[in-house]
C-alpha positions in Angstrom: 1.0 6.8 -20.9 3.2 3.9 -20.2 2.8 0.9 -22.8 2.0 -2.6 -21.4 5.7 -3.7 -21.0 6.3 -0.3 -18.4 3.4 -1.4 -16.6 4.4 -5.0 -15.8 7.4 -4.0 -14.8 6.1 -1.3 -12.6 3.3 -3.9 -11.1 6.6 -6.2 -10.8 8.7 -3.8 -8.9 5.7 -2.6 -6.4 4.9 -6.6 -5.7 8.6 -6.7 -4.8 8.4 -3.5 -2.8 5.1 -5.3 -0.6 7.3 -8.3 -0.2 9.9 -6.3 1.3 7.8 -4.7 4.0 6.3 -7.8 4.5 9.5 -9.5 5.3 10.0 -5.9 7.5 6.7 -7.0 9.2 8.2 -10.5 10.2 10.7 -8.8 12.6 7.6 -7.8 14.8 6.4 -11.4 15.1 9.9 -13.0 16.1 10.3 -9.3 18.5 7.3 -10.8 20.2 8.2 -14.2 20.1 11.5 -13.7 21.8 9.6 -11.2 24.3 7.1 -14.2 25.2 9.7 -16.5 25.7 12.3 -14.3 28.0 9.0 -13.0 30.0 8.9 -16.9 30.6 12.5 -18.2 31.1 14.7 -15.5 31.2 17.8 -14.6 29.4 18.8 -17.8 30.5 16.9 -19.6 27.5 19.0 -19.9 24.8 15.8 -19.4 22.6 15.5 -15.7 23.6 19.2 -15.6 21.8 18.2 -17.3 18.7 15.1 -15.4 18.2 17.0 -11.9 18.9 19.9 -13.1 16.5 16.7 -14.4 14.0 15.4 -11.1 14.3 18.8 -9.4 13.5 18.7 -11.5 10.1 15.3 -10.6 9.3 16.1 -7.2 9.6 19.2 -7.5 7.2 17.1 -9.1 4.7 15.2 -6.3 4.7 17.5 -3.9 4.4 19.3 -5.5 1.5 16.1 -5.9 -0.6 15.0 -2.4 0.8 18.1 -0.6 -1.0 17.8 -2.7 -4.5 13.8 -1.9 -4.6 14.1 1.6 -4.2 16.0 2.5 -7.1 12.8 1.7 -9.3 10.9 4.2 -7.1 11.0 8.2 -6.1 11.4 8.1 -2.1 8.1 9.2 -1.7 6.1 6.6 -3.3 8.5 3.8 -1.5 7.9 5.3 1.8 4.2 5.9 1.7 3.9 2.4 0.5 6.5 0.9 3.1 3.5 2.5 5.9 1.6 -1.0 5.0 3.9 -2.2 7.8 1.2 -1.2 9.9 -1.8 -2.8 8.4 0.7 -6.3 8.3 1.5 -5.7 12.2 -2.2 -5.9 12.4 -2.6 -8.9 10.5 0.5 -10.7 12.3 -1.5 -10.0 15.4 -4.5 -11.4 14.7 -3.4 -14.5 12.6 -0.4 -15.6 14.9 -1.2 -14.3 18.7 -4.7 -14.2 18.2 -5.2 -10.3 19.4 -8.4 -8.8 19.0 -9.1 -6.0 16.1 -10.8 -3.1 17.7 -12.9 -0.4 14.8 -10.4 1.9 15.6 -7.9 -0.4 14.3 -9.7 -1.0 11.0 -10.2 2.6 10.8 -6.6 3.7 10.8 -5.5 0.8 8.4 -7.9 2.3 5.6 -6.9 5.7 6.3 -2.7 4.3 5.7 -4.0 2.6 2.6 -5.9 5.2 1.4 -2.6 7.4 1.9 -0.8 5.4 0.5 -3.3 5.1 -2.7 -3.3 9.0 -2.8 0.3 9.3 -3.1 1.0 6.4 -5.7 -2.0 8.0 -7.7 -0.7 11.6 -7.3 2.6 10.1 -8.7 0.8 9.3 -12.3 -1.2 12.3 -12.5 1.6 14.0 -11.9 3.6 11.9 -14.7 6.1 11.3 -12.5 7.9 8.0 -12.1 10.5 6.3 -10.6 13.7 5.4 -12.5 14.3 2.1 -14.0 
């Protein structure tokens, strides 16, 4: 059973982990963006560059932050988690282009959280961990 420090620093580490696939999720938003805008002007806006080359940076973010996370984790526990992607997409949608959530929807976000709770709770009955 891990004392009260190991679990702090395990919260800590999967909060960082959810901020990384939240950055991961922001790619899709400026994706879309830039796909608005050259559906609109072209490739001869110079906005469709900047939001491509904002994307690009996003996307290096995350891979930075994605390499130092996932030494505190086994691969499987960072992966499963990193499929929340899907329920931020969902939010993104919603929040920022104002799409429509069908049941469907809702219904495969629980199902991705509840894999990904099944998988982070296998990992303690298990007593395995990640490496810190």
């Amino acid at each position: 059973m891990p004392n009260a420090t190991e679990r702090k620093t395990r919260i800590k580490h999967l909060i960082y982990l959810h901020l990384c696939i939240l950055l991961f999720s922001m790619t899709e938003v400026v994706g879309k963006f830039a796909a608005l805008e050259y559906k609109s002007l072209g490739l001869s806006s110079i906005k469709v560059y900047f939001l491509i080359f904002l994307m690009l940076c996003v996307c290096l973010l995350y891979a930075f932050f994605w390499q130092r996370i996932i030494k505190h984790f086994d691969l499987h526990i960072a992966y499963a988690n990193r499929a929340m992607y899907l329920v931020w997409s969902q939010i993104w949608a919603t929040a920022v282009f104002s799409e429509n959530i069908t049941p469907k929807n809702i219904l495969g976000m629980l199902v991705v959280m509840l894999g990904v709770v099944l998988v982070s709770f296998g990992e303690h009955e298990n007593g395995e961990g990640g490496t810190d």
